[in-house]
GULO-271785 format. One record per atom (N, C-alpha, C): residue in one letter; residue number from 0; y, z, x. Coordinates in Angstrom, 2 decimals. Layout:
BEGIN
['a',NUM,[Y,Z,X]]
...
***
This chain:
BEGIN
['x',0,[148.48,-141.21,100.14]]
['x',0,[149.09,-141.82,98.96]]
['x',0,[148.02,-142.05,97.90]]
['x',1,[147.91,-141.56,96.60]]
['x',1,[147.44,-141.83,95.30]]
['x',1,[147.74,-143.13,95.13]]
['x',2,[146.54,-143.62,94.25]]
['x',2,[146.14,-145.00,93.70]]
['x',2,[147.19,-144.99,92.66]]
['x',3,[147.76,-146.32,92.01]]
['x',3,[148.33,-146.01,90.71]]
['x',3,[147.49,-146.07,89.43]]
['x',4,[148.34,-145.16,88.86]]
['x',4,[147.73,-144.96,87.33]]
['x',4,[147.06,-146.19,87.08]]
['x',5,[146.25,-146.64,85.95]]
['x',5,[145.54,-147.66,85.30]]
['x',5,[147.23,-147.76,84.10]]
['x',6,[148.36,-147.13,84.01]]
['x',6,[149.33,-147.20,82.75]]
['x',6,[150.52,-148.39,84.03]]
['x',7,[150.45,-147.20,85.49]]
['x',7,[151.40,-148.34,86.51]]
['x',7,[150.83,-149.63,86.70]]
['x',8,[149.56,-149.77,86.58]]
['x',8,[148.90,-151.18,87.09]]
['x',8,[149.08,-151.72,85.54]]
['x',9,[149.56,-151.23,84.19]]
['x',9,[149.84,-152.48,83.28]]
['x',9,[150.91,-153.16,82.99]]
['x',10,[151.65,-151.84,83.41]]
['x',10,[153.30,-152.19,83.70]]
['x',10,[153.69,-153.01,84.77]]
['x',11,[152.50,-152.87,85.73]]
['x',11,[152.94,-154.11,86.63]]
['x',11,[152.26,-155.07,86.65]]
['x',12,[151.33,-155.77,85.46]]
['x',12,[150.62,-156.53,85.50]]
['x',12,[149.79,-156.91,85.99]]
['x',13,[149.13,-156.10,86.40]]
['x',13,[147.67,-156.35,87.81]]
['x',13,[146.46,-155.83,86.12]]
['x',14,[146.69,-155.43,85.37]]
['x',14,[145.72,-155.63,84.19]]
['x',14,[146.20,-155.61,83.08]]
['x',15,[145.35,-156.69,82.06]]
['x',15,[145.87,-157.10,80.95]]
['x',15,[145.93,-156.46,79.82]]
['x',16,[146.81,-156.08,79.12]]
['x',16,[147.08,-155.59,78.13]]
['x',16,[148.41,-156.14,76.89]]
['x',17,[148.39,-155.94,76.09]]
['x',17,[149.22,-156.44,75.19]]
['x',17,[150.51,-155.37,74.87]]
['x',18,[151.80,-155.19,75.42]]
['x',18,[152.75,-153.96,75.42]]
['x',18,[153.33,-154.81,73.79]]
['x',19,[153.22,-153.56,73.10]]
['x',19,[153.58,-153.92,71.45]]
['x',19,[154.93,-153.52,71.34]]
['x',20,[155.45,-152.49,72.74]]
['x',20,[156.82,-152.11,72.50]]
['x',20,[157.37,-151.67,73.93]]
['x',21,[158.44,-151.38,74.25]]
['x',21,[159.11,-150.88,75.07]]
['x',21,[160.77,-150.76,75.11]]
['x',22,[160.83,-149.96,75.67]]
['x',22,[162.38,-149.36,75.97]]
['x',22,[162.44,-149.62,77.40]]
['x',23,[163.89,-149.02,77.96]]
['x',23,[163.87,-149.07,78.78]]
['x',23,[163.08,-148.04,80.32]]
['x',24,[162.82,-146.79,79.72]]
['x',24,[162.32,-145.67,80.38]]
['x',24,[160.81,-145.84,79.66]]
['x',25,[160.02,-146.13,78.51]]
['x',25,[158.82,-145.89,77.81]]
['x',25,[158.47,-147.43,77.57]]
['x',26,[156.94,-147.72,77.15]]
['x',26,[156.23,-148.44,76.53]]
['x',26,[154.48,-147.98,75.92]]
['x',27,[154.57,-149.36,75.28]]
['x',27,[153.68,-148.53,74.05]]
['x',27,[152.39,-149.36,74.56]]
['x',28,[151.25,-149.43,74.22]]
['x',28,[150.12,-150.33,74.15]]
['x',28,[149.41,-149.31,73.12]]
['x',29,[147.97,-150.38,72.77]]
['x',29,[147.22,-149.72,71.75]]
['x',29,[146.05,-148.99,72.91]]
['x',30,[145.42,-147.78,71.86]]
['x',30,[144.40,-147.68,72.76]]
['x',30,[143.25,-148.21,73.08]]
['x',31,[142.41,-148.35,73.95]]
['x',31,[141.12,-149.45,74.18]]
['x',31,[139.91,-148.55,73.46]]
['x',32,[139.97,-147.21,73.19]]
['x',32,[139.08,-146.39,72.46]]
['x',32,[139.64,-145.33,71.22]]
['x',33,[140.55,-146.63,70.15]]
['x',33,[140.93,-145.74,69.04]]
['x',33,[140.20,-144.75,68.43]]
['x',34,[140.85,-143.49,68.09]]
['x',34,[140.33,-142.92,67.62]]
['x',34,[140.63,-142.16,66.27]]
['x',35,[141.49,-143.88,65.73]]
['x',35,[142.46,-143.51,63.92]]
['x',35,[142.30,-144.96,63.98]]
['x',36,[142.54,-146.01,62.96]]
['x',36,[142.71,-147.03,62.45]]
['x',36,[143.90,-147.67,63.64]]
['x',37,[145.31,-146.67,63.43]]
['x',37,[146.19,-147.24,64.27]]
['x',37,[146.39,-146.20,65.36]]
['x',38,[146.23,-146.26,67.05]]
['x',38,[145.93,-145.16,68.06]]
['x',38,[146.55,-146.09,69.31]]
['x',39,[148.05,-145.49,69.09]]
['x',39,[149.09,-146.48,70.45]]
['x',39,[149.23,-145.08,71.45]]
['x',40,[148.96,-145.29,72.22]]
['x',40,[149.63,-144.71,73.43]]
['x',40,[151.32,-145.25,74.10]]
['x',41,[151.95,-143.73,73.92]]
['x',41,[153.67,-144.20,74.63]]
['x',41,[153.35,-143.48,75.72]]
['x',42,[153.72,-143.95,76.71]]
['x',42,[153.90,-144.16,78.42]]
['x',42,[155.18,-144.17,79.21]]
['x',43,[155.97,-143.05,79.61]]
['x',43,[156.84,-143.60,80.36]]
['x',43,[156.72,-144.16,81.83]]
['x',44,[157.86,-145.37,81.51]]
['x',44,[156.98,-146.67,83.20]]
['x',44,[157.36,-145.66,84.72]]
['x',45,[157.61,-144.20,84.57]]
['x',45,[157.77,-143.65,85.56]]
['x',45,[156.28,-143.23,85.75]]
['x',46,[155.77,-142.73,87.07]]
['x',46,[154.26,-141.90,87.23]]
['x',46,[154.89,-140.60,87.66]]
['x',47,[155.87,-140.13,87.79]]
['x',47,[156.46,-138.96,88.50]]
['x',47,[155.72,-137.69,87.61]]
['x',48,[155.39,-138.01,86.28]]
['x',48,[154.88,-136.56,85.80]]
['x',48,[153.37,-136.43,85.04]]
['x',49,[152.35,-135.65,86.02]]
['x',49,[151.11,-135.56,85.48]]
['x',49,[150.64,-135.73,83.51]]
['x',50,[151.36,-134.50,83.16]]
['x',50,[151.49,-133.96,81.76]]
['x',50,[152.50,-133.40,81.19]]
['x',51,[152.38,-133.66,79.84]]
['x',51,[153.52,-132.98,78.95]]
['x',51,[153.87,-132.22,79.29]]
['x',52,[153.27,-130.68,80.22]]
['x',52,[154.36,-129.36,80.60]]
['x',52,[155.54,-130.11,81.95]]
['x',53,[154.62,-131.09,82.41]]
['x',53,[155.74,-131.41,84.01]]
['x',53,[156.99,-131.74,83.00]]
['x',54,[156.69,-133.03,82.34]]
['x',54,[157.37,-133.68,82.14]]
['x',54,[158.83,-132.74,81.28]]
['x',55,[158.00,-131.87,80.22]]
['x',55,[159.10,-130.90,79.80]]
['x',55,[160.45,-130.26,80.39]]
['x',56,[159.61,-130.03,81.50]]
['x',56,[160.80,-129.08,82.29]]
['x',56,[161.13,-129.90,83.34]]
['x',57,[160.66,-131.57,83.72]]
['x',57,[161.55,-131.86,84.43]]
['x',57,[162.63,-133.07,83.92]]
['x',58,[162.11,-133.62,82.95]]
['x',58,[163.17,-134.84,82.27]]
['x',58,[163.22,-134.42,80.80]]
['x',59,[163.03,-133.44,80.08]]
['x',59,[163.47,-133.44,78.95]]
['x',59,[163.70,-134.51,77.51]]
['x',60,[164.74,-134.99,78.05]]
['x',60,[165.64,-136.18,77.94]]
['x',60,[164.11,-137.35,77.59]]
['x',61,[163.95,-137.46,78.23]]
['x',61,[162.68,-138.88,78.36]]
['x',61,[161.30,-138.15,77.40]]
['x',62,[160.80,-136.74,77.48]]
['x',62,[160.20,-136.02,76.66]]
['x',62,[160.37,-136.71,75.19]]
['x',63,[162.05,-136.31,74.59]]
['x',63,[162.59,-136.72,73.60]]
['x',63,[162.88,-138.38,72.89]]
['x',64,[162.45,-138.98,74.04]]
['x',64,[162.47,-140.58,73.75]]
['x',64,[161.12,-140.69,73.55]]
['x',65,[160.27,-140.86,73.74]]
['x',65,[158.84,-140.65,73.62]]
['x',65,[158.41,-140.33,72.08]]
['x',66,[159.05,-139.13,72.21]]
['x',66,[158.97,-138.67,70.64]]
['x',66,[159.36,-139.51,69.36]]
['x',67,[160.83,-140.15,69.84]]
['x',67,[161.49,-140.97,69.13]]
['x',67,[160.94,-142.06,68.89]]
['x',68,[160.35,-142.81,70.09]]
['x',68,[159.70,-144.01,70.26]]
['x',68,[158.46,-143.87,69.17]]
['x',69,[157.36,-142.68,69.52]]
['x',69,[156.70,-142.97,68.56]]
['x',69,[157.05,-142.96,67.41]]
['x',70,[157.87,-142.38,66.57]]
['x',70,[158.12,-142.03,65.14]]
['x',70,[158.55,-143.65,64.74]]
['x',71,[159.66,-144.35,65.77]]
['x',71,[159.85,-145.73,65.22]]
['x',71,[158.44,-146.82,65.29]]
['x',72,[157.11,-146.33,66.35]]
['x',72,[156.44,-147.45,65.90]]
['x',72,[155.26,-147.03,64.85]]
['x',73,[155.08,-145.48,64.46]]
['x',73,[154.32,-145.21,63.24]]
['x',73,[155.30,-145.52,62.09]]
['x',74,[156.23,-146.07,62.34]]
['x',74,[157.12,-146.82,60.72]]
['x',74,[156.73,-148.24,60.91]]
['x',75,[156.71,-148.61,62.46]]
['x',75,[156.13,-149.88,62.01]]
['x',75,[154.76,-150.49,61.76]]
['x',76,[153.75,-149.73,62.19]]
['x',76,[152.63,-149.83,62.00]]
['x',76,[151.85,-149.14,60.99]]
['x',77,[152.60,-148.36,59.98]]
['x',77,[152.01,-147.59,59.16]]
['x',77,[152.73,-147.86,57.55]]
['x',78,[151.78,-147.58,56.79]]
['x',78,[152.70,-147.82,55.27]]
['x',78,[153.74,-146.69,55.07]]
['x',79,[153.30,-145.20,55.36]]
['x',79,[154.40,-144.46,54.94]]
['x',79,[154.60,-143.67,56.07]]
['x',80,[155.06,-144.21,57.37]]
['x',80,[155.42,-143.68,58.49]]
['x',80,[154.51,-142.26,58.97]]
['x',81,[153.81,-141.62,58.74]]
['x',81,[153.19,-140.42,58.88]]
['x',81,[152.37,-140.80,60.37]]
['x',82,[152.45,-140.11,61.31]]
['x',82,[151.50,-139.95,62.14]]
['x',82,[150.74,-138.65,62.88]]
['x',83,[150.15,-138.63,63.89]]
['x',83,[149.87,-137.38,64.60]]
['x',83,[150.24,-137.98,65.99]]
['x',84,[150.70,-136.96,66.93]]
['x',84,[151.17,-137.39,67.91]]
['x',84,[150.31,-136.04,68.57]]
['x',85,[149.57,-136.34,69.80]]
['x',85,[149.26,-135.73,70.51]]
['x',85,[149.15,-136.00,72.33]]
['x',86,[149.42,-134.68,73.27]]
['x',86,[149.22,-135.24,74.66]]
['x',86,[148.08,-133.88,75.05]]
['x',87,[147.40,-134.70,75.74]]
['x',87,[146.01,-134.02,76.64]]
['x',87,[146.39,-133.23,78.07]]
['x',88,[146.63,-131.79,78.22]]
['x',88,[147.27,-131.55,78.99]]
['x',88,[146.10,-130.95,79.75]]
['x',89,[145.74,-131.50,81.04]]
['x',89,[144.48,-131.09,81.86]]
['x',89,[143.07,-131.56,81.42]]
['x',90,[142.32,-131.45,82.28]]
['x',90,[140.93,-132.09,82.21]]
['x',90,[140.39,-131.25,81.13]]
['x',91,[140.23,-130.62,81.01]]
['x',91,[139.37,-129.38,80.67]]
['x',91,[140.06,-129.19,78.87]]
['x',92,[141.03,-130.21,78.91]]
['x',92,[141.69,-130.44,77.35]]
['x',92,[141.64,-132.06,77.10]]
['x',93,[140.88,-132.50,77.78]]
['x',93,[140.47,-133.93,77.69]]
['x',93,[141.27,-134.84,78.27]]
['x',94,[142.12,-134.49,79.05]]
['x',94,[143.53,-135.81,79.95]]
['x',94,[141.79,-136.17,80.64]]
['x',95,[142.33,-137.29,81.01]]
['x',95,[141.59,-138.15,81.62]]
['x',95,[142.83,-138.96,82.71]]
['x',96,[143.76,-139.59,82.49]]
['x',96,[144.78,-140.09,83.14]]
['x',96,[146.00,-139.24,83.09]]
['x',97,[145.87,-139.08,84.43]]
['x',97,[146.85,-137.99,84.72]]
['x',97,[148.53,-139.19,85.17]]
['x',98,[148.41,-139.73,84.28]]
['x',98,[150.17,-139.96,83.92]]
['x',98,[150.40,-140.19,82.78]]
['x',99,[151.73,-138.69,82.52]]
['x',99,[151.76,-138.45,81.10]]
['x',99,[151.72,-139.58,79.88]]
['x',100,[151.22,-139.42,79.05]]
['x',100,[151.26,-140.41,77.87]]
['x',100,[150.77,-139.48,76.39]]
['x',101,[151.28,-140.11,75.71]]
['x',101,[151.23,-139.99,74.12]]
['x',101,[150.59,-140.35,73.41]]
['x',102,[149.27,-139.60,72.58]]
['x',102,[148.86,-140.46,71.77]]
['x',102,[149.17,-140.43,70.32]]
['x',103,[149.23,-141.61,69.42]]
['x',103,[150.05,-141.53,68.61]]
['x',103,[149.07,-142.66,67.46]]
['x',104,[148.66,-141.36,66.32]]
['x',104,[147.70,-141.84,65.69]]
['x',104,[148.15,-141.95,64.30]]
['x',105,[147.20,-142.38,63.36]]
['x',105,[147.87,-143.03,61.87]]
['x',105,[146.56,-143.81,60.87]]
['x',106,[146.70,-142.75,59.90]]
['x',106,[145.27,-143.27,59.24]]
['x',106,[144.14,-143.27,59.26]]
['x',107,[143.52,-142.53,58.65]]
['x',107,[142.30,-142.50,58.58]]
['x',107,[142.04,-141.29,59.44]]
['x',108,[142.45,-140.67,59.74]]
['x',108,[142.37,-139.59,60.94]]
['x',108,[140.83,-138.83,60.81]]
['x',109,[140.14,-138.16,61.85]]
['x',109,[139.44,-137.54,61.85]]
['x',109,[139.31,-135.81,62.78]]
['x',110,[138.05,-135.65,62.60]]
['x',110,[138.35,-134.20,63.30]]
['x',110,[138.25,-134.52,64.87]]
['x',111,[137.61,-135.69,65.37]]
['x',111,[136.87,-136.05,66.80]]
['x',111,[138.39,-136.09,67.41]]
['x',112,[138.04,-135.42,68.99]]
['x',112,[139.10,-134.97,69.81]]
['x',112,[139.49,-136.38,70.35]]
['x',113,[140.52,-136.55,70.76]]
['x',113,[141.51,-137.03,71.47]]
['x',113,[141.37,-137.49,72.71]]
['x',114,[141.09,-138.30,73.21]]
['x',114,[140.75,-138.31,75.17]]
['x',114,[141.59,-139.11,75.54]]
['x',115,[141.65,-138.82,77.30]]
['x',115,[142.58,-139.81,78.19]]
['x',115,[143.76,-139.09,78.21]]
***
């Protein structure tokens, strides 16, 4: 049996973090190493899928909430809703935590890659 994610241990409160949002399938936190002004990670509270390709072809559906989710919290955290949304698919493309998540950036953006 695999350890849980560091995203399952916030959802279950064994470490502290501040959840700025959630649904019922997703939640949001900020990241601990922004890398834009505003840099939330969306998380669905399932661990069932490594990366964005699992998750594609096996829930779709939850893919598409994710998406949604972020667009409603770069309206709330941003003056004119605009963000970049990106996921790290494999080590070797910078995932670091292999349960899927979103990162979801805003402002100030730069060229420096993406991790986790």
């Amino acid at each position: 049996m695999t350890e849980p994610s560091i995203f399952t241990r916030i959802l279950n409160g064994e470490i502290p973090a501040e959840i700025i949002g959630e649904t019922d399938r997703v939640f949001a936190v900020r990241d601990i190493a922004p890398q834009a002004p505003m840099h939330l990670l969306v998380i669905p509270k399932t661990a069932e899928y490594r990366d964005v390709a699992e998750l594609a072809s096996g829930d779709p559906e939850l893919l598409a909430e994710i998406v949604s989710f972020a667009r409603e919290l770069a309206a709330q955290h941003t003056d004119d809703g605009d963000f970049r949304l990106v996921f790290n698919t494999g080590a070797n493309a910078g995932q670091t935590v292999f349960h899927v998540h979103a990162h979801v950036l805003a402002g100030g953006l730069t060229e420096k890659s993406v991790g986790a």
